[in-house]
C-alpha positions as CSV (number, residue, x, y, z in Angstrom):
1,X,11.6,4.9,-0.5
2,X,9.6,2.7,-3.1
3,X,9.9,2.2,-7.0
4,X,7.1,3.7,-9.1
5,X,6.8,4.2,-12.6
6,X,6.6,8.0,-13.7
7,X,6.3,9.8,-17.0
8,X,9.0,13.0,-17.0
9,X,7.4,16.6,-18.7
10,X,9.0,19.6,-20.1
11,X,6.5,22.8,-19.5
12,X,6.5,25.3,-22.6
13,X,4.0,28.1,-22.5
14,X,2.5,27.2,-19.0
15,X,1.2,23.6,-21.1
16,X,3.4,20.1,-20.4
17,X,4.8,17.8,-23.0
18,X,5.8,14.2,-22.0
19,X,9.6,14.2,-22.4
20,X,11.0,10.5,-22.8
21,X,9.9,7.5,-22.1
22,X,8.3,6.5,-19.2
23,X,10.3,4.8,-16.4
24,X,11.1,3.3,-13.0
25,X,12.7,5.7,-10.7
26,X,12.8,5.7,-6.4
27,X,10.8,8.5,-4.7
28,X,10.3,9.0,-1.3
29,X,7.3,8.4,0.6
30,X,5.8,12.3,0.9
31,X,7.1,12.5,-3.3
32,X,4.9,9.5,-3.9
33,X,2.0,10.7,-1.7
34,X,2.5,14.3,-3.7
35,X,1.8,12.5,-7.2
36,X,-0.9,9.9,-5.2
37,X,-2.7,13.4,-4.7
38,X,-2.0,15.7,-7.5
39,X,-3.0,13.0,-10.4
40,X,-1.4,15.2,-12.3
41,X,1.7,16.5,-13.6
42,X,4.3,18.2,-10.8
43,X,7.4,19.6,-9.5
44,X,9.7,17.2,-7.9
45,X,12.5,19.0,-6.5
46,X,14.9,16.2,-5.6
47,X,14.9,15.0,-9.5
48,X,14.3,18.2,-10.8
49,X,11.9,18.1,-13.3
50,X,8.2,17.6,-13.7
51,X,6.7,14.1,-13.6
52,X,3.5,12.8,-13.6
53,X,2.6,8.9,-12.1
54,X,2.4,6.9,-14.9
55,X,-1.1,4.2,-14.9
């Protein structure tokens, strides 16, 4: 587990809007490598929602 900083999204007509402020959360090491590689915004089942690294 580490602690990054992520940016949560809401999805509304297949386009995402940032929902919140950014914020500090624990993801595991394969959730961290799945934002690492997407560089953009994605499913994390675990926190249920769509998040995006943040930086």
């Amino acid at each position: 587990m580490r602690t990054i900083k992520i940016q949560q999204f809401t999805e509304e007509d297949e386009e995402f809007f940032e929902l919140g402020d950014e914020t500090e959360v624990m993801v595991t090491d394969d959730e961290w490598r799945l934002l690492e590689e997407a560089q953009d915004v994605i499913w994390i089942d675990r926190l249920g929602g769509f998040y995006a690294l943040v930086g």
